[in-house]
C-alpha positions as CSV (number, residue, x, y, z in Angstrom):
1,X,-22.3,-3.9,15.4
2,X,-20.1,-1.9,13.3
3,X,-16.3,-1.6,15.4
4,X,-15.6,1.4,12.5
5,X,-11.8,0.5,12.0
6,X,-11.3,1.3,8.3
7,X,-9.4,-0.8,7.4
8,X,-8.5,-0.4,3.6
9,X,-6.7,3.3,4.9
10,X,-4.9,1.3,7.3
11,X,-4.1,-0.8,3.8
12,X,-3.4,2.3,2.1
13,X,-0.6,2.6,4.3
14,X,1.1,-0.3,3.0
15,X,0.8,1.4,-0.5
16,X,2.1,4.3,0.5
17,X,5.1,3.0,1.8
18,X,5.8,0.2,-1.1
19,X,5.5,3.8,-3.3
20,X,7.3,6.2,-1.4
21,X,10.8,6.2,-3.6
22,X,13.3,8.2,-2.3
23,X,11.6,9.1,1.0
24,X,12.9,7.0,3.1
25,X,16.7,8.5,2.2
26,X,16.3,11.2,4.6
27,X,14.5,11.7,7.7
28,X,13.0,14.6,6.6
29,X,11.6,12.7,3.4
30,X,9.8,10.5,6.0
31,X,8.5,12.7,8.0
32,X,6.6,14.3,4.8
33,X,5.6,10.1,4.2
34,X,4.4,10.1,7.4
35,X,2.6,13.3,7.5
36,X,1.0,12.3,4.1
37,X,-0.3,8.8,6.2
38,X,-2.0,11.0,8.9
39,X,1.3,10.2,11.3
40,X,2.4,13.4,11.5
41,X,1.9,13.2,15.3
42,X,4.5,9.8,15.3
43,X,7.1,11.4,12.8
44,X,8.5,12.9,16.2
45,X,9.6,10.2,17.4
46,X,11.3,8.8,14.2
47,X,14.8,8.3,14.8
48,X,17.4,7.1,12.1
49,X,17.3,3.3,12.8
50,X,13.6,3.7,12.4
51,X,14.3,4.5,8.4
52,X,15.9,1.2,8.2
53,X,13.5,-0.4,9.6
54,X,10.8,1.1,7.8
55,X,13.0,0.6,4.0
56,X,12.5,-3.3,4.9
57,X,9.3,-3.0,5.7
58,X,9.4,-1.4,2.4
59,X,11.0,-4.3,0.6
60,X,8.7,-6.7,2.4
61,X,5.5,-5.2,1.6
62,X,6.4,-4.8,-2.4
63,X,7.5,-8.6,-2.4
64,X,4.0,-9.1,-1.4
65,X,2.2,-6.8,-3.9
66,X,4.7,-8.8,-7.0
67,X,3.9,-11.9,-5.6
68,X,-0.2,-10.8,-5.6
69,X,0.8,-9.2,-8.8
70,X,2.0,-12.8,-10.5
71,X,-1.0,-14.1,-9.4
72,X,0.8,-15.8,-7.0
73,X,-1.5,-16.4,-4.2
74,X,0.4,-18.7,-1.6
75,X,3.6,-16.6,-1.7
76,X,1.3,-13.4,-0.6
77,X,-0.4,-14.8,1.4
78,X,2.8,-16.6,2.9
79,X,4.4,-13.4,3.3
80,X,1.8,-11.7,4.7
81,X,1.6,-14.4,7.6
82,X,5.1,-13.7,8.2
83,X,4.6,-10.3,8.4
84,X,1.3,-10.5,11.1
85,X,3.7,-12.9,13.4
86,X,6.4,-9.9,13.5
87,X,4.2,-7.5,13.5
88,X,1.5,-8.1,16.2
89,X,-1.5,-6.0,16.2
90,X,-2.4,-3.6,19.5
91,X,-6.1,-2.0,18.9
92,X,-6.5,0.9,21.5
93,X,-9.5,3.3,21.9
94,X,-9.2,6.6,20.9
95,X,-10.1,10.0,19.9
96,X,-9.3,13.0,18.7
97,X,-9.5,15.4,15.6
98,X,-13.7,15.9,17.0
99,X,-13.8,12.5,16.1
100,X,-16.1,10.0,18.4
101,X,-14.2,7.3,19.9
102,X,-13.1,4.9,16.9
103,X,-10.7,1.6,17.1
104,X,-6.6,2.2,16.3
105,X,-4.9,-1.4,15.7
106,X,-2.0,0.0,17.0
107,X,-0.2,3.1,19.4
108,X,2.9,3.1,21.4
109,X,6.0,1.2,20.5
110,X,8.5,2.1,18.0
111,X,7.4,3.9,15.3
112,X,8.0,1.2,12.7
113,X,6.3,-1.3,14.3
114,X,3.1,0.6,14.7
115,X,3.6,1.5,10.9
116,X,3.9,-2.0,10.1
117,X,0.8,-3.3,12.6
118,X,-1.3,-0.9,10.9
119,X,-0.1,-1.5,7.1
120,X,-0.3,-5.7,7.4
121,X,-3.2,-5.7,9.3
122,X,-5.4,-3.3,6.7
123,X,-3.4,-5.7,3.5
124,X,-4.5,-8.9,5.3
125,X,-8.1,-7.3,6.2
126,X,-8.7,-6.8,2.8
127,X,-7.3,-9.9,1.3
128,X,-9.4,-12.1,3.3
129,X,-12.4,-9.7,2.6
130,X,-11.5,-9.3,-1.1
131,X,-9.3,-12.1,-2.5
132,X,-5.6,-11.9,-3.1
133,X,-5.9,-10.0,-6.6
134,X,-7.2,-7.0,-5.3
135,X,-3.8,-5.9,-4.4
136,X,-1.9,-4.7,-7.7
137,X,1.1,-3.7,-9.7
138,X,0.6,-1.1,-12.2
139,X,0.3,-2.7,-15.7
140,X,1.9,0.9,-17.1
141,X,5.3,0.1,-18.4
142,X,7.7,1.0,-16.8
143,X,5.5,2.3,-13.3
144,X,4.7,-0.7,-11.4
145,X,3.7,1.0,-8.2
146,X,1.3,-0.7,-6.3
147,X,-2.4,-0.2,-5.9
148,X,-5.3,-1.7,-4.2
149,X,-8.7,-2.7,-6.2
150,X,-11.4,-1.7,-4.4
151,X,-13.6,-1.5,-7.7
152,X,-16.9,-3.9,-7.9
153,X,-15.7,-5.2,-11.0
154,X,-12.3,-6.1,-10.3
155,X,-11.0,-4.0,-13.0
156,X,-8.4,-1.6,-11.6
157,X,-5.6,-2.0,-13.7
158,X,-3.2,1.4,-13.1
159,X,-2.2,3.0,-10.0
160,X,-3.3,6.0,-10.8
161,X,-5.5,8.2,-13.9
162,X,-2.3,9.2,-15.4
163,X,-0.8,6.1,-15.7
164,X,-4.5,4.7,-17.3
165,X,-4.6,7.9,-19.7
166,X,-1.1,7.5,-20.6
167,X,-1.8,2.9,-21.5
168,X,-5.0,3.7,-23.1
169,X,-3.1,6.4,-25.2
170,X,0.3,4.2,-26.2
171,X,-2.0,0.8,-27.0
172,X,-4.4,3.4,-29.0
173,X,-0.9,5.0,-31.1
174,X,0.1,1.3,-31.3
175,X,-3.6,0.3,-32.8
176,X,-3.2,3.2,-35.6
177,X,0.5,2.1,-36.6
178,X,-0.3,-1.3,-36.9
179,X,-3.0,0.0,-39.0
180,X,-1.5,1.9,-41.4
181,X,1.3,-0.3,-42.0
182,X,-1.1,-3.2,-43.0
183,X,-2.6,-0.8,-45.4
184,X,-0.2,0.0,-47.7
């Protein structure tokens, strides 16, 4: 029986807000983050205390991404726990966009909490699905945004194409310097 919750968008959320820079300065900036999560429909009711709420969110989530990053399993997973008990999860039925009627984890409440259901639940989803090391830092200096491996091989390594064109292309100009100076 397939309950068809995805949950690695719902862990994309957590990504998305552990990246979202200067978004959360403004409310404007987070309405466009929220818009960008498919919220769009919940950035009405964003309000300015929610921005603080949502910029520790923010600073918990990356603490668990570095952690995961370091290869530091308990402390992820720790933090994660911490996050499910503040965060508790409220799946609803619903539908809409011509959809058929799918599983939400969470509606209603404040804003950041449904945010934060969503984001922890999707991280902790696929970290008991996946292992811990699927959720990543960006070994691009200096990027370090964070990034989920969904490959087969385990062998995501950027956040992005850009950031993998732009590694591959530094270790490749390292490769030829270190070259030529040992020829000469």
């Amino acid at each position: 029986m397939d309950a068809d919750v995805d949950l690695t968008s719902y862990a994309e959320l957590a990504v998305l807000l552990v990246n979202s820079g200067d978004a959360l300065d403004t409310p404007e900036g987070a309405k466009r983050l929220l818009a960008q999560a498919g919220r769009a429909r919940q950035a009405g009711r964003l309000t300015r205390a929610d921005l603080e709420i949502l910029r520790e969110l923010r600073r918990e989530l990356a603490a668990v991404f570095a952690a995961a990053a370091r290869g530091d399993e308990q402390e992820a997973v720790d933090r994660l726990n911490s996050l499910l008990a503040r965060h508790p999860v409220r799946p609803q039925l619903s539908r809409h966009d011509g959809q058929r009627w799918h599983l939400h984890l969470t509606e209603g409440g404040h804003l950041p909490d449904e945010y934060a259901a969503g984001a922890v639940m999707g991280l902790t989803a696929l970290v008991t699905e996946l292992g811990v090391d699927r959720l990543g830092a960006c070994q691009a200096a200096p990027c370090r945004r964070a990034y989920l491996d969904t490959s087969s091989n385990r062998s995501r390594r950027y956040c992005s194409e850009r950031c993998a064109s732009r590694a591959n292309v530094a270790a490749y100009r390292a490769r030829r310097r270190h070259l030529s100076g040992h020829r000469g």
